[in-house]
N, C-alpha and C positions, 0 to 999 in steps of 0.2 A: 430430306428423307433420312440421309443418315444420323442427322443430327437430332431426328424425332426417336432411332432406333438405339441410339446412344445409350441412352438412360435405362432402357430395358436391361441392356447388357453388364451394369455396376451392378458389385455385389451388394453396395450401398441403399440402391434401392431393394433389396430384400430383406438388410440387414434395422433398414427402415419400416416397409411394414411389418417385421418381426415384432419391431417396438408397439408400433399401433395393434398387434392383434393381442399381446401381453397385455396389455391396457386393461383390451376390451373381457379380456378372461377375468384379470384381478379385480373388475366389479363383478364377476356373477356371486361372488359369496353374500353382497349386500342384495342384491333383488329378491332374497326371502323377506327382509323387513319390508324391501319397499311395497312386497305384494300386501301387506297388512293392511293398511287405509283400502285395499278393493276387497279384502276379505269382509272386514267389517260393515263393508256398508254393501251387501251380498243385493240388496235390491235393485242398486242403480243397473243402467244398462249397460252391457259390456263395452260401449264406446266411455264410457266415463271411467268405469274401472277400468281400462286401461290407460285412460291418461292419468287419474289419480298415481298408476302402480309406476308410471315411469318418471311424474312427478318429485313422487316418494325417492324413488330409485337416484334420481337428481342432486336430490335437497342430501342425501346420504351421502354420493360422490364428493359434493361441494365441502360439506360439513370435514371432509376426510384431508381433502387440500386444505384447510387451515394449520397443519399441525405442518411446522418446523421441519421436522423429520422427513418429511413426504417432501416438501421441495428438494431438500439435498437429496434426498434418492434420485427424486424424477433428473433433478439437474446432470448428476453424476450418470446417470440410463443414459438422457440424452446426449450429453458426451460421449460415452461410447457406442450409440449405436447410432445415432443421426450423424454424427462425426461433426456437431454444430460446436466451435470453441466458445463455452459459457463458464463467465466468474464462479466459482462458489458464492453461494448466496449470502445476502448481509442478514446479522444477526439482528437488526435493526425492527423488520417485524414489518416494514411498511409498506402499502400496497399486498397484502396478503390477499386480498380478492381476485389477484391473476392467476394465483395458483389453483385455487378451485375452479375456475374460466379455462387453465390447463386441461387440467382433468377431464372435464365435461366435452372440452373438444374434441381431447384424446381420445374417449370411449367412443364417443358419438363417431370417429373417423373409423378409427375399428371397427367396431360392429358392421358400418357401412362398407368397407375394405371388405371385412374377413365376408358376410353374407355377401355382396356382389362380386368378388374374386371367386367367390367357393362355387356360387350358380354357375357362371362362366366357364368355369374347367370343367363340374362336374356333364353339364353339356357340350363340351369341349371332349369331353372323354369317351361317352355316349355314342355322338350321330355317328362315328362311321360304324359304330356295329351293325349299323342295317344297308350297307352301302350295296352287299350281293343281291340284296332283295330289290334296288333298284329304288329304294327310297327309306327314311329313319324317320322318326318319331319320337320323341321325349315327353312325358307325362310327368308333371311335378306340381302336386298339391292340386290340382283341378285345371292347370294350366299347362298347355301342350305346345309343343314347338314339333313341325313335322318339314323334313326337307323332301323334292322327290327329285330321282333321279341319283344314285350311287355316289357319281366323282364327286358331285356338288356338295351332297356330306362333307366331305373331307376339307373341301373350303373353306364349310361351314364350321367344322372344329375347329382348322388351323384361327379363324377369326378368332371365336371366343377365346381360345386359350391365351391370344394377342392381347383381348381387350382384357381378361383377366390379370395378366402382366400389366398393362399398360393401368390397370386399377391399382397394382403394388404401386407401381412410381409416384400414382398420384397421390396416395396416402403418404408415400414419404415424404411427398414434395410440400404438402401443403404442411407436417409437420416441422421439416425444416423451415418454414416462412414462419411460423408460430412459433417455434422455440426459440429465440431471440428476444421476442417482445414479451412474452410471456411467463419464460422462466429468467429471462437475460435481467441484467438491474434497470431500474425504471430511474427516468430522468431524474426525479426525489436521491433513488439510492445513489446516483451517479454522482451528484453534487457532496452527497453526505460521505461518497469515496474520494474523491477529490479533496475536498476539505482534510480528512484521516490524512492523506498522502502528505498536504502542505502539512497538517502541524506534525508529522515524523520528518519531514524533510528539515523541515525548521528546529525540532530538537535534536536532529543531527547534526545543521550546522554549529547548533549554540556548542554542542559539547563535540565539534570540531574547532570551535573557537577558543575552546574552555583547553583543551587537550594541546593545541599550539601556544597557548601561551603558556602555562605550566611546565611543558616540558621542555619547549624553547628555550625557557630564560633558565630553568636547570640546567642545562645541557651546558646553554654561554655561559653561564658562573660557575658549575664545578669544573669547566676546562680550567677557565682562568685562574680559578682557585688552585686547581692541580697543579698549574703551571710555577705558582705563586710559591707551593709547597717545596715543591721539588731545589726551588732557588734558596731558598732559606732553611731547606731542612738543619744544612750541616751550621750555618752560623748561626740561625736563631731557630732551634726545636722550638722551642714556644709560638711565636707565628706559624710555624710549619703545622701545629699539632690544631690549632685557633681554625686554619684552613680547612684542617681534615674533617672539622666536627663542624663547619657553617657547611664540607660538602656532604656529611653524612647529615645535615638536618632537611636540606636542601629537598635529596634527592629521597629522604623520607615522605618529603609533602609531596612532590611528584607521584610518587608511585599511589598516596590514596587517591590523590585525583585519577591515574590511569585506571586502578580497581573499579572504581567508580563507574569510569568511560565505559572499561568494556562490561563490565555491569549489565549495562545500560541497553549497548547493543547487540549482547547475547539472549535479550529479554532476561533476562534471570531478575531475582529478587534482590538489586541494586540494594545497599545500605544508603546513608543519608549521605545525599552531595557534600563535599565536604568544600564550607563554605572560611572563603578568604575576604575579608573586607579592609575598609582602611584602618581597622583597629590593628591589623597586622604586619600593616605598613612600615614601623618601625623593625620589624625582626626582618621585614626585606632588603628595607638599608643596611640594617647590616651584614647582612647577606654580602652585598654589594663591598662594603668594607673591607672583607676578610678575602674577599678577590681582588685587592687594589686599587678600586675603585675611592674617588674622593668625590662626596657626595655633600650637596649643599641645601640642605632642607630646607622649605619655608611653608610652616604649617600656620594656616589661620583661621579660627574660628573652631566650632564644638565638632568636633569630623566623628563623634560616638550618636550626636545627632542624626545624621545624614539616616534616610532610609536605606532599609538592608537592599533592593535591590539598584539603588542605586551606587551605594557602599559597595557591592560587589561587584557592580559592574567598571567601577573607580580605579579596585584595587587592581584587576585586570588589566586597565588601561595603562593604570601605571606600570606593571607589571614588564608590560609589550614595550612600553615607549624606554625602559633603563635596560632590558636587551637587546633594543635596536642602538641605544647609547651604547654600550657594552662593543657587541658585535661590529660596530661602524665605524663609532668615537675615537680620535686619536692621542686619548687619554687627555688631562686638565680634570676640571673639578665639572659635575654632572648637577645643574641646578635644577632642585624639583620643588615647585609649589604646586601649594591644594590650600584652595581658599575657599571654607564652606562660609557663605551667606544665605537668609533667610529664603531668599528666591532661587537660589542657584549655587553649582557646584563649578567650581574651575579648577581645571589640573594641568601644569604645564610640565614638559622636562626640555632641559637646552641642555645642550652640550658641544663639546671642539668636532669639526671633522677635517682638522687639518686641511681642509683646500680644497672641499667639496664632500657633497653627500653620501657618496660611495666610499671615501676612504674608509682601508681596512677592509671593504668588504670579503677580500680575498681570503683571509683566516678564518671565516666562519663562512660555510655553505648556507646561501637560504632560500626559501621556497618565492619570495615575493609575495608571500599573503601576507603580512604582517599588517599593514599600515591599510589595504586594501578591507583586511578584519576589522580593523580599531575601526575606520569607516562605516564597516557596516553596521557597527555594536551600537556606535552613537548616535547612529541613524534611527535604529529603531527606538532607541531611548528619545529620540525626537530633541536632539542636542547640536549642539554647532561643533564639527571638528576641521583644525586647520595642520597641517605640517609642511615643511620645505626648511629653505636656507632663512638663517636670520641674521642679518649684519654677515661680519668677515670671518668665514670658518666657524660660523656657529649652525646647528639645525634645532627646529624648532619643533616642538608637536605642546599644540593648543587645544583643550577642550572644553568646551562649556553644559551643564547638562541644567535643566531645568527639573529643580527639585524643591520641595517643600519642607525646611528644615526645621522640626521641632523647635517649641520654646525651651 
């Protein structure tokens, strides 16, 4: 019992058929066109022009929910007044026939609501005025409602005004079940938001991936560099100054890549990615040089050939793998091959780590995604990546990427 009387007592259900009698008012401006097909055809019988007029009336409603505009209103209504939590709608266009199926519900619920609510109270308001006389009466439109006997009236109001209430809840309620399915995204849009979420997820990770390596391996070589500087300023200015300018180039290319990033994730009108390949592989060794680094290249084959995004994705790996030498390594010479063949790309770097793989790691803080990234890069490139220990105090990072190398 209480739990039937509940819903009377939410402001929710009023602030619901609020919604539905709105509806049903914002169509009466088009029921002048739709009366046009019954004026025209003035001979048919009055059962016909009146379905032609509500027909009319229909096909108007419907025609008015196609427009874009009308869903985001209705959407943003029914948020605030049904208190139903619904997405903004996709711009996408598709399944537009629920929103006129909307509409047409909506009025149709109003009109019903607002006319059965309204009979209800107003004979709700009515019978006890004749309650002294021992019996009421109500006349409306050729149809009469008479109670006898005084108290009984009053019973009889207290009902209707109940059933007129309990007509609000139900117009709310059935609109709350309708607005979900109706205005909510349809299983089509839900996939096509699903999809939008992976590939923003996905260009977030790449240029989280882009972002850790770039400024990573800055970060470990202008330390090293700074450190480098500092030790040689006063007996060799010349290596000192060598230092200052691989960390001022350094941390130049750094920073476009960071513009870039947040660019990117400001939504703003990002300039052009600024792209690193293995054409530029040599200014990175030396990079690596001017930090004390002793570096033992082994380059084989056309690497100007390699496609760009494989060439990108390349320079990166290498990028990661002579930072994690850097930041680990316990100094000796850092051997890096890149060997482009007609099928395929391999890039190796070996280095000392003194007595296991974690040596050093105490001078540079790191996150642990490094090697767990390069993984994931090669992965989608659909490539084989291997690293660990190789032989005594050496660590190993192997890739292989399958690509198609120009003649």
């Amino acid at each position: 019992m209480i739990r039937g009387i509940r819903p009377l007592l939410r402001g929710s259900t009023y602030t619901g058929a609020l919604f539905a009698y709105c509806g049903a008012l914002a169509s009466l401006p088009l029921l002048p066109f739709g009366i046009l097909p019954a004026v025209a055809w003035r001979s048919a019988p009055y059962v016909v022009q009146a379905v032609l007029t509500l027909l009319a009336w229909a096909v108007l409603i419907g025609v008015l929910g196609l427009a874009r505009t009308t869903r985001r209103v209705l959407v943003a209504s029914a948020r605030r007044l049904l208190g139903v939590p619904l997405p903004d709608p996709a711009t996408s266009g598709a399944d537009r026939w629920r929103t006129p199926l909307w509409l047409l519900l909506h009025v149709a619920l109003g009109w019903t609501g607002a006319l059965a609510s309204g009979v209800l109270l107003l004979i709700g308001l009515s019978l006890p005025g004749g309650w002294l006389d021992g019996q009421a009466e109500l006349s409306l439109s050729g149809w009469s409602v008479r109670v006898d006997g005084g108290g009984w009236s009053w019973v009889a109001a207290v009902v209707c005004v109940l059933l007129a209430v309990a007509g609000c809840a139900a117009v709310s309620a059935a609109l709350r079940w309708l607005a979900p399915r109706l205005l909510g995204p349809s299983p089509a849009e839900r996939l096509a938001q699903a999809a939008e979420r992976e590939l923003r997820l996905a260009e977030r990770n790449r240029l989280a991936h882009e972002l850790h390596d770039s400024i990573g391996h800055t970060l470990t070589a202008a330390t090293i560099q700074a450190a480098v500087a500092g030790e040689v300023l006063a007996a060799d200015p010349v290596a000192a100054r060598a230092a200052m300018r691989s960390i001022e180039e350094s941390t130049r290319a750094a920073l476009e890549d960071l513009d870039y990033v947040l660019g990117v994730l400001r939504e703003e009108e990002a300039g052009t990615a600024p792209t690193r390949t293995l054409a530029d592989l040599p200014e990175l060794l030396d990079r690596l040089r001017h930090a004390g680094a002793v570096v033992e290249p082994e380059l084989t084959g056309d690497l100007a050939q390699v496609p760009g995004t494989a060439s990108r994705a390349a320079y990166r790996i290498l990028q990661e793998g002579l930072t994690n030498a850097l930041r680990h390594g316990a100094g000796g010479p850092i051997a890096v091959r890149v060997a482009a063949a007609p099928d395929a790309l391999e890039l190796g770097v070996v280095n000392r780590t003194g007595g296991g793989a974690g040596a050093g790691a105490g001078a540079f803080p790191t996150s642990g995604h490094g090697l767990p990234g390069l993984a994931e890069r090669v992965r989608l490139l659909h490539g084989e990546f291997e690293s660990g220990p190789d032989g005594d105090g050496h660590w190993r990072l192997a890739v292989r990427l399958s690509v198609r190398v120009s003649a």
